[in-house]
Backbone as numpy.savetxt, mean C-alpha at the origin, in Angstrom:
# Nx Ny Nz CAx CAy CAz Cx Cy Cz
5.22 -18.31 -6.68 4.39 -17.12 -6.68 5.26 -15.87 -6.68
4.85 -14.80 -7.15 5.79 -13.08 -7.57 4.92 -12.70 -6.34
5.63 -11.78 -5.84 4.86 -10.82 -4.99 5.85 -9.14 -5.38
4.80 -8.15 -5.43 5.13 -7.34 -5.50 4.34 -5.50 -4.40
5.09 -5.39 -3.87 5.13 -4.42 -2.51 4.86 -2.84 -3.56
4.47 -2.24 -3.79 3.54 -0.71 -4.06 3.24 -0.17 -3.12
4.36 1.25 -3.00 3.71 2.42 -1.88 2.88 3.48 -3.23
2.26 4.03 -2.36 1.40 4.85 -3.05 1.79 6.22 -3.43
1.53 6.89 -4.51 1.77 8.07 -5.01 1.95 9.36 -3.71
2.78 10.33 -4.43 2.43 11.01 -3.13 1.44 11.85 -2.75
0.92 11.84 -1.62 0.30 12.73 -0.98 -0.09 14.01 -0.94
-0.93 14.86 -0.17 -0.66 15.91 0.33 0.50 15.78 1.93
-0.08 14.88 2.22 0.62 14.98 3.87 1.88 14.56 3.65
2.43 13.48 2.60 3.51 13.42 2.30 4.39 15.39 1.98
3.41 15.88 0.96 4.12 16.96 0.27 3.97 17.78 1.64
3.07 18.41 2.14 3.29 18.80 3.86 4.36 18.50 4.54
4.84 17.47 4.83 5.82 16.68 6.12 6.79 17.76 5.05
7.25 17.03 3.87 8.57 17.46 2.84 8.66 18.45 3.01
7.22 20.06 2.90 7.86 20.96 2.76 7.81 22.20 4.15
7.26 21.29 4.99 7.60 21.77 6.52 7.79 21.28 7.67
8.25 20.24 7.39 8.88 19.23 8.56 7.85 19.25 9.47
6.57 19.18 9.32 5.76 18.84 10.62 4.72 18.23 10.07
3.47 17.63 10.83 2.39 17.20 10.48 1.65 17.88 10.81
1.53 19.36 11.00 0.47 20.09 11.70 -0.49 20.45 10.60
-1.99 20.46 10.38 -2.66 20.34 8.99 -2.70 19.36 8.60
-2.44 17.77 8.61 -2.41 16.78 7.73 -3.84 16.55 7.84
-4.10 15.84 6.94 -5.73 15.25 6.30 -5.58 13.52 7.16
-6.63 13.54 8.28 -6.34 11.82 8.21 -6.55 10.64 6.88
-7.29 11.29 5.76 -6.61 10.18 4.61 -6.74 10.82 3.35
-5.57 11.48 2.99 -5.33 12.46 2.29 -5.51 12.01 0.61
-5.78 13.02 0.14 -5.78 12.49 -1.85 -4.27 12.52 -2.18
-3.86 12.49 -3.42 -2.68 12.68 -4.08 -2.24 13.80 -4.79
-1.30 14.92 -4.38 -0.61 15.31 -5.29 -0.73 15.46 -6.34
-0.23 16.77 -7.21 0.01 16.94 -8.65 0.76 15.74 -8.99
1.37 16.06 -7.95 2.93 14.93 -8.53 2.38 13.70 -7.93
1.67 13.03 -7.50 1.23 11.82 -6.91 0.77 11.63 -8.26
-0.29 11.99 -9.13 -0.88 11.64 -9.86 -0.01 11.77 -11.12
0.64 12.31 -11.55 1.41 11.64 -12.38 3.21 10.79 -12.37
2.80 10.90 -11.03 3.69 9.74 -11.11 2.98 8.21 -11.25
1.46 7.96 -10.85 0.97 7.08 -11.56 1.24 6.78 -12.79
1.26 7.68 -13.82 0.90 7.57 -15.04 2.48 6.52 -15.70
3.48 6.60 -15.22 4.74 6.22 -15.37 4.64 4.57 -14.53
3.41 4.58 -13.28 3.61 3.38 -12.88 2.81 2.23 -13.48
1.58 2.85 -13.89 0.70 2.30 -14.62 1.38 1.69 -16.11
2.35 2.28 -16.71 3.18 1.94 -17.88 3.75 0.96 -17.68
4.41 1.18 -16.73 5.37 -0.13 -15.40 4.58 -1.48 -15.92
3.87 -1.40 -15.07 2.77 -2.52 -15.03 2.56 -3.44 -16.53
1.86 -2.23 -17.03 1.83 -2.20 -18.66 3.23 -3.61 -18.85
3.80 -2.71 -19.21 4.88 -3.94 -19.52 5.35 -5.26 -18.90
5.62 -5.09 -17.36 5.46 -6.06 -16.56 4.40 -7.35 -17.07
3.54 -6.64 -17.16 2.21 -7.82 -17.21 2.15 -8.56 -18.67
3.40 -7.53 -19.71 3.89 -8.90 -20.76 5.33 -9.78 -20.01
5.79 -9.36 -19.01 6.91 -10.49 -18.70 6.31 -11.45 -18.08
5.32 -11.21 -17.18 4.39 -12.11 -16.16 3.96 -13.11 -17.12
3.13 -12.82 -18.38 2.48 -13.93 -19.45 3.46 -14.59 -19.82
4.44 -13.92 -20.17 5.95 -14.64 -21.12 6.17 -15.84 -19.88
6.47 -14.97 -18.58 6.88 -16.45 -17.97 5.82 -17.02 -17.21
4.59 -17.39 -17.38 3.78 -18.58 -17.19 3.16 -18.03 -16.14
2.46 -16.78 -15.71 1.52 -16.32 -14.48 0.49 -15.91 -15.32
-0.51 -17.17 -14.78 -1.98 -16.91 -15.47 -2.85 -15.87 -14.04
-2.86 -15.66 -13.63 -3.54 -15.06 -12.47 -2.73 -14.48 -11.57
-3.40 -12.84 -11.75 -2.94 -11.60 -11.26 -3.59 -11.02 -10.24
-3.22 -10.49 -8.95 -4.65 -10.05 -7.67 -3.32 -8.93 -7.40
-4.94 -7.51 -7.83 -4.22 -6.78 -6.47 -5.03 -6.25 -5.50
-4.23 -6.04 -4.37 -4.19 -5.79 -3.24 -4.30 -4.94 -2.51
-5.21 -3.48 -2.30 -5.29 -2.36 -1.26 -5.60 -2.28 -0.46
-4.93 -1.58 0.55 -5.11 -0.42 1.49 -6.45 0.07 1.36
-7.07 -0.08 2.28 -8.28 1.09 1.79 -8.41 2.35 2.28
-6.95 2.96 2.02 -7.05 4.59 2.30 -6.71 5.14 0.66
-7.40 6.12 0.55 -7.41 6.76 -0.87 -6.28 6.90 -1.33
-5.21 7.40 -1.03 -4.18 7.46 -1.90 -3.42 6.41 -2.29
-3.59 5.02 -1.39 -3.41 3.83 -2.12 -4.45 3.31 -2.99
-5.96 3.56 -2.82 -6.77 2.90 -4.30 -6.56 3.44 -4.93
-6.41 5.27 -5.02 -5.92 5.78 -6.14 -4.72 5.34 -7.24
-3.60 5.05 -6.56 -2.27 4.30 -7.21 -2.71 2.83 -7.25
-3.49 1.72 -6.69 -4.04 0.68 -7.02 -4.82 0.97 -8.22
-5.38 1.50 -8.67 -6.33 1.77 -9.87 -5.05 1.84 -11.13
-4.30 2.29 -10.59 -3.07 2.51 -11.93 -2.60 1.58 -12.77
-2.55 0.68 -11.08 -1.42 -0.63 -11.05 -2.53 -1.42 -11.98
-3.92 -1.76 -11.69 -4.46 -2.69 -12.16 -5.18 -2.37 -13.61
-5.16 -0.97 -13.95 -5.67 -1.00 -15.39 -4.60 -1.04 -16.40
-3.09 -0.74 -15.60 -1.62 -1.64 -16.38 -1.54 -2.86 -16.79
-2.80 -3.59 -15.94 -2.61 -5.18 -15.64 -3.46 -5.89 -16.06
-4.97 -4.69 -16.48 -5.80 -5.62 -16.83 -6.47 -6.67 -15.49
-6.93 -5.76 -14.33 -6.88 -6.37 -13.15 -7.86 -5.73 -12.31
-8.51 -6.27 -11.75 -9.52 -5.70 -10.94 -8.67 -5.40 -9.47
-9.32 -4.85 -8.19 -8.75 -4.27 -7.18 -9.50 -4.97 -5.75
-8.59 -5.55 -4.88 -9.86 -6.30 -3.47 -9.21 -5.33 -2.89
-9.80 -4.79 -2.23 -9.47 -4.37 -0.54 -9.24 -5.10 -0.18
-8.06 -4.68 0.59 -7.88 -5.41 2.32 -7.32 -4.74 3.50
-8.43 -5.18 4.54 -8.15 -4.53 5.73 -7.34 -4.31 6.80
-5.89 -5.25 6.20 -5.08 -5.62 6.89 -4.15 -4.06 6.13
-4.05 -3.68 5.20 -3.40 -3.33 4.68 -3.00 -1.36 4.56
-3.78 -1.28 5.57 -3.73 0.29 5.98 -2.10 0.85 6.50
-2.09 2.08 6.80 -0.85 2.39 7.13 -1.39 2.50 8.50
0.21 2.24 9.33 0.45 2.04 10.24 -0.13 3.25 11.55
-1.33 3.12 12.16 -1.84 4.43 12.98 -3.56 4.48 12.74
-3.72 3.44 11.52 -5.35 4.01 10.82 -5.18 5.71 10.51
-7.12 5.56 10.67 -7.51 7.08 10.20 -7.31 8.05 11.63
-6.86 8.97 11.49 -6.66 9.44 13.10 -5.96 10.90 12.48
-5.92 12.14 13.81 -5.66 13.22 13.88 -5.25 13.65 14.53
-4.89 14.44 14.95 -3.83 15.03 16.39 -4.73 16.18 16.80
-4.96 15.95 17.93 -5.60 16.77 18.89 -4.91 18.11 18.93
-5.10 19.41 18.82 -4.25 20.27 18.50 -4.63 20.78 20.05
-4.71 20.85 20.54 -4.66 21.13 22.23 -4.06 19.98 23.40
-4.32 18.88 22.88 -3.27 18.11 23.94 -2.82 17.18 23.05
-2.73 17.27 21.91 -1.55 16.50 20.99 -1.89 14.95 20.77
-2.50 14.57 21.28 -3.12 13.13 21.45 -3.58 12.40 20.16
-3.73 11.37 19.53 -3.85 11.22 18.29 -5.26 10.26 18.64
-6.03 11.14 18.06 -7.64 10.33 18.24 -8.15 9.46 16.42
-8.71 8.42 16.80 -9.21 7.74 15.41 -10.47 8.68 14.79
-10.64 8.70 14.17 -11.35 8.84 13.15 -12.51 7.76 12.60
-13.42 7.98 11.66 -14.28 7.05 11.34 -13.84 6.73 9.90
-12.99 6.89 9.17 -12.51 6.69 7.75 -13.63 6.73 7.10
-13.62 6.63 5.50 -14.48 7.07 4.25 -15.56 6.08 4.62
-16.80 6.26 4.21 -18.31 5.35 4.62 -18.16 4.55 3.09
-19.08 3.90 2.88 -19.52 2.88 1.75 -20.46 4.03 1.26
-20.58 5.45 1.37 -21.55 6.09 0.19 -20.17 6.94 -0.51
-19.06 7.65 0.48 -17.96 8.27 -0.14 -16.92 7.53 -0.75
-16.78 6.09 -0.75 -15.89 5.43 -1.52 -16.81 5.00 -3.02
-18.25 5.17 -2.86 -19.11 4.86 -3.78 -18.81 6.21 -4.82
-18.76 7.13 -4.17 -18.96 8.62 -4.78 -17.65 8.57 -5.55
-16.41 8.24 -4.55 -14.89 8.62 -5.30 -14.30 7.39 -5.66
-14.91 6.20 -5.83 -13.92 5.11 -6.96 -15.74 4.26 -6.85
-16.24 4.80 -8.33 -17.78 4.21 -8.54 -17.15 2.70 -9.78
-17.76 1.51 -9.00 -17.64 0.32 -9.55 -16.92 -0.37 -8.52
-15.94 0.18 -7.43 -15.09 -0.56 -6.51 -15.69 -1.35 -5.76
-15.32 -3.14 -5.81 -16.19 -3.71 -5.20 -15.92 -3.57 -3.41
-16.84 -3.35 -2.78 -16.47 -3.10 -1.30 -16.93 -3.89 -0.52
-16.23 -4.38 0.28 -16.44 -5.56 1.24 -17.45 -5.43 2.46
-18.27 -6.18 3.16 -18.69 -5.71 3.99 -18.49 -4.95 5.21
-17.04 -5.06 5.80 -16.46 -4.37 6.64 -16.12 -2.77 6.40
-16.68 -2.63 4.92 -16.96 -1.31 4.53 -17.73 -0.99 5.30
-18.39 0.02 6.32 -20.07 -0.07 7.11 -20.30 1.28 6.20
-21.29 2.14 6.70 -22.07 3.05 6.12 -21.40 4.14 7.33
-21.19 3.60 8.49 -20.81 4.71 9.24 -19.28 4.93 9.02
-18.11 3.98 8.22 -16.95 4.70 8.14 -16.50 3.08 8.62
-15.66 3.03 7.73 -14.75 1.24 8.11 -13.76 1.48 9.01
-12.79 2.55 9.71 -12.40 2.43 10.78 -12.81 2.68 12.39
-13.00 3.95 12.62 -14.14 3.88 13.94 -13.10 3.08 14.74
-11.94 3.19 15.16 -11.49 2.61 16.08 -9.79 3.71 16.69
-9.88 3.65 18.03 -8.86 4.39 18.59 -7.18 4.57 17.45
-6.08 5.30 17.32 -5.20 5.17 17.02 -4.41 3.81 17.18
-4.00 3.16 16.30 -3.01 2.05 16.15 -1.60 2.20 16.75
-1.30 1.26 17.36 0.26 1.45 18.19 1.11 0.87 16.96
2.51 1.04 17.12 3.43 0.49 16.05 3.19 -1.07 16.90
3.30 -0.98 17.73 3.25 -2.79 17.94 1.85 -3.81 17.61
0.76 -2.84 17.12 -0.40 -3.60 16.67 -0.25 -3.29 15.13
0.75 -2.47 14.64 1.22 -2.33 13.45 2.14 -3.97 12.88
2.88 -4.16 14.08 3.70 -5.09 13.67 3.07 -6.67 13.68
2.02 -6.38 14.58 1.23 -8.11 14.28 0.29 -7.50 13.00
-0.18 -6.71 12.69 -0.82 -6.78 11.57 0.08 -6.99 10.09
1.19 -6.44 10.08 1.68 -6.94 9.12 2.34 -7.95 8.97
2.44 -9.15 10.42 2.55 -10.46 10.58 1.48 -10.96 9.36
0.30 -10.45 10.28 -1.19 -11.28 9.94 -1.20 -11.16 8.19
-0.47 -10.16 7.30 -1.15 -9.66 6.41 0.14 -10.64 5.73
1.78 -10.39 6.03 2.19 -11.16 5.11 2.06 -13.15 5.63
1.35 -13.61 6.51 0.92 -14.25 6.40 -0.14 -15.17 5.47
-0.89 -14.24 5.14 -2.16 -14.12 4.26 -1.35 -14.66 2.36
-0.39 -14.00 2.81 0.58 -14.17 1.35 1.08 -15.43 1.43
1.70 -15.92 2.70 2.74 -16.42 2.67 1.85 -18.13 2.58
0.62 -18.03 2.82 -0.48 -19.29 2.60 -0.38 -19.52 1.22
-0.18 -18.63 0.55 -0.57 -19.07 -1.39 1.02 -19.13 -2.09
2.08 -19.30 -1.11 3.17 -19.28 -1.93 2.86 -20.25 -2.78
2.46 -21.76 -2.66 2.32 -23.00 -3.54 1.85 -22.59 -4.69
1.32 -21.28 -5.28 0.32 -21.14 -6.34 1.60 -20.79 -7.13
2.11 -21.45 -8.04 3.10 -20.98 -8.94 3.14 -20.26 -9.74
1.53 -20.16 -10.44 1.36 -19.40 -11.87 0.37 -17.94 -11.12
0.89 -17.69 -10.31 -0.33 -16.29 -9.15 0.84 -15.40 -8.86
0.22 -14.08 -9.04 0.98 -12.52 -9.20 0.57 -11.99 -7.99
0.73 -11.65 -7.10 -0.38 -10.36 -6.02 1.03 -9.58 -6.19
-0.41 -7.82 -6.49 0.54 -7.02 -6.31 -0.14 -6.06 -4.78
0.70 -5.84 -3.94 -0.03 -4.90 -2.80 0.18 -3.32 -2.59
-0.64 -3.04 -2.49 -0.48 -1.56 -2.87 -0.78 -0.81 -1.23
0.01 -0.32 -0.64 -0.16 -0.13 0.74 0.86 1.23 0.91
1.78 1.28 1.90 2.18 2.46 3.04 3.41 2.24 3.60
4.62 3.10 3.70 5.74 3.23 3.77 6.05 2.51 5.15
4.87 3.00 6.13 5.62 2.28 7.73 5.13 0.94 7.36
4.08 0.94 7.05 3.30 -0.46 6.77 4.05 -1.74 6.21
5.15 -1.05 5.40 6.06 -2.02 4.51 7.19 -2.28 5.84
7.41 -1.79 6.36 8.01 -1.96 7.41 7.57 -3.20 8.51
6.12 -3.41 8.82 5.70 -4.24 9.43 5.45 -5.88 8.47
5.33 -5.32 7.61 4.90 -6.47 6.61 6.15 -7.36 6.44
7.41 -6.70 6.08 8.72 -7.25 5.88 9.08 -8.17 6.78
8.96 -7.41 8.05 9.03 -8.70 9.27 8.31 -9.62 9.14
7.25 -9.85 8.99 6.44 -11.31 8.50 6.95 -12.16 7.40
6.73 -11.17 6.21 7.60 -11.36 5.45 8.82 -12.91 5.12
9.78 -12.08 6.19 10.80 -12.71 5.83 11.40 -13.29 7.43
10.08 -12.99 8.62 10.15 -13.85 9.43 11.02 -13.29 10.95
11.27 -12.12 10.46 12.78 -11.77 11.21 12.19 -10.33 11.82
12.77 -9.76 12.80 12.88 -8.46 13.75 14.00 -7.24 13.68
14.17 -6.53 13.97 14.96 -5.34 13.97 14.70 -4.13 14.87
15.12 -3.34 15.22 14.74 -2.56 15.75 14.48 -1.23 14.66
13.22 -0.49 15.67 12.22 0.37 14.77 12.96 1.45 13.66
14.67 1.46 14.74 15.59 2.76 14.17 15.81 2.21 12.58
15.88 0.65 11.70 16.22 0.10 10.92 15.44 0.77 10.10
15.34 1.45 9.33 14.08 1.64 8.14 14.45 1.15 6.64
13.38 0.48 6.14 14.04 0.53 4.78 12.88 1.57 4.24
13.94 2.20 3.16 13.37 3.17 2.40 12.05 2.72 1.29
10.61 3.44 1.28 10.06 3.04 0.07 9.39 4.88 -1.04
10.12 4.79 -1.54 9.96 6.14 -1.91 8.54 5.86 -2.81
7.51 6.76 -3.13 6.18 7.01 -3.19 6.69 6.57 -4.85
5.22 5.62 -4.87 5.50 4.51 -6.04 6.17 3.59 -6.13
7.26 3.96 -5.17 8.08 2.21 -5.46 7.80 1.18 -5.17
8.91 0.24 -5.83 8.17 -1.29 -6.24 9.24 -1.96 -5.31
8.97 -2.90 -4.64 10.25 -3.67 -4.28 8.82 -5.42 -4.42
10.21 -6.22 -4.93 9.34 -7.86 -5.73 10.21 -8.73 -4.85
9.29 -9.49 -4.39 9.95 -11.13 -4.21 9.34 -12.41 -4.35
10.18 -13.49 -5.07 9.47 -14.56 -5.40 9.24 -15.40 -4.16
8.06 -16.45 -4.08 7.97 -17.30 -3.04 8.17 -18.66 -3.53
9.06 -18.91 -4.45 9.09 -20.59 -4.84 8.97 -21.90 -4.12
8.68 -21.23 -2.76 8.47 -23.02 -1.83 8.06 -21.98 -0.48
7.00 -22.84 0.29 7.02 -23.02 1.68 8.46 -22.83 2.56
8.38 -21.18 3.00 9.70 -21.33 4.10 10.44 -20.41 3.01
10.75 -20.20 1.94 11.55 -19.85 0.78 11.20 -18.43 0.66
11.55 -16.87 0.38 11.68 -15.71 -0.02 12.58 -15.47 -0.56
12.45 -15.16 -1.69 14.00 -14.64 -2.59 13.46 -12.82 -3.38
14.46 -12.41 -2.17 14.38 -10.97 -2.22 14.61 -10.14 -3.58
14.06 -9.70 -4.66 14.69 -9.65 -6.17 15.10 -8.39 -6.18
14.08 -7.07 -5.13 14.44 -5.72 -5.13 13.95 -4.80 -4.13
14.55 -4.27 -3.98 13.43 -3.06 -3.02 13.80 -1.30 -3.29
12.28 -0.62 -3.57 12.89 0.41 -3.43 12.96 0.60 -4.80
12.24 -0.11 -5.65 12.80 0.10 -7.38 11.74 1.77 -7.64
12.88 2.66 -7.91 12.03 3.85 -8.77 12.01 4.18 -10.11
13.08 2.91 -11.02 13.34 3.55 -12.51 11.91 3.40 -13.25
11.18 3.58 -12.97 10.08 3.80 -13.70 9.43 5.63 -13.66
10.60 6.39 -12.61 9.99 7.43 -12.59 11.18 8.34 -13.17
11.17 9.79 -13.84 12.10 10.37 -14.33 12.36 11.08 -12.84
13.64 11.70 -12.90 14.39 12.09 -11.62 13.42 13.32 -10.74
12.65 13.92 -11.92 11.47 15.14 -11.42 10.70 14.95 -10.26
9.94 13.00 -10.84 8.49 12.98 -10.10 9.37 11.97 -8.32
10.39 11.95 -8.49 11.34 11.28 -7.15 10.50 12.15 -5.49
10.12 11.50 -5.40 9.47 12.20 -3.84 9.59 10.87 -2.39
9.51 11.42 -1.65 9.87 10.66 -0.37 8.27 10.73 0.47
């Protein structure tokens, strides 16, 4: 099985943090960028081609994989009309914290109720939505700790790591910079401390094959040559 890791275009809160070192103003689930959105357009090409090497070498069946915060279905929509591919949610696959905001009087980071099943209807119409979509908002739950970050991206590259046996199966996941962080440890089984980061710059691709039970063979991380040096954002 290919697996392939997609952070999402950039942000506003991304372009915020970049161009004032703080999070004060961020959107708890922000749209994309001028430059978010066309740096799709370069990833979606990606794909494009990709998805003739995938046929060439023998992957009949392609799944991708979102986040269900907007600026990852947004860059999921890219990935999969490159691919000829429809889009599942998954709930495992949020960034690390959920939907949440900072209390601007005692700093505290409170949850949020994330987008309802009428505003994901309104802003991606045809997306099939799962029932854990509710009507009142699919998160509705306190701020996420990094350590309920790190069993979720146990739980999530778990979820992967069940279908390695499928030889001729693609998932691509389209998710969140800390998020890739938690996922990796499942992943590939192993711990580090939080100071370790690996880099995923907005759009990048990092792939690894699963050829056996127990088996990860790391092919890349961090791939941006699909973007010209302009649309490069952190």
């Amino acid at each position: 099985m290919e697996l392939y890791f997609v952070r999402h275009g950039q942000s506003t809160n991304n372009h915020l943090f970049d161009s004032t070192g703080s999070n004060l103003g961020r959107n708890d689930d922000p749209e994309l960028t001028e430059i978010g959105s066309r740096q799709l357009i370069h990833l979606e090409k990606f794909f494009m081609q990709e998805k003739r090497a995938l046929d060439e070498g023998g992957i009949q069946k392609i799944e991708v994989w979102s986040s269900p915060m907007v600026r990852a279905i947004r860059t999921a929509k890219a990935v999969a009309d490159g691919l000829h591919a429809s889009i599942q949610l998954n709930a495992e696959l949020h960034e690390v914290g959920g939907i949440y905001l900072d209390d601007e009087t005692s700093g505290t980071r409170q949850g949020r109720t994330g987008k309802t099943r009428d505003e994901f209807s309104s802003l991606f119409p045809g997306l099939d939505l799962p029932d854990w979509v509710r009507p009142e908002g699919w998160w509705n739950r306190p701020y996420e700790t990094w350590e309920q970050g790190i069993e979720r991206g146990r739980r999530a590259a778990e979820e992967v790591i069940a279908r390695c046996e499928e030889e001729k199966t693609a998932i691509i996941v389209v998710s969140h910079n800390a998020f890739f962080q938690c996922f990796l440890r499942g992943l590939v089984k192993g711990d580090w401390p939080r100071d370790c980061w690996f880099l995923m710059q907005n759009t990048a691709i990092s792939r690894f094959s699963l050829p056996q039970a127990g088996r990860v063979d790391v092919r890349y991380l961090n791939w941006t040559a699909h973007l010209p040096a302009s649309l490069l954002t952190i």
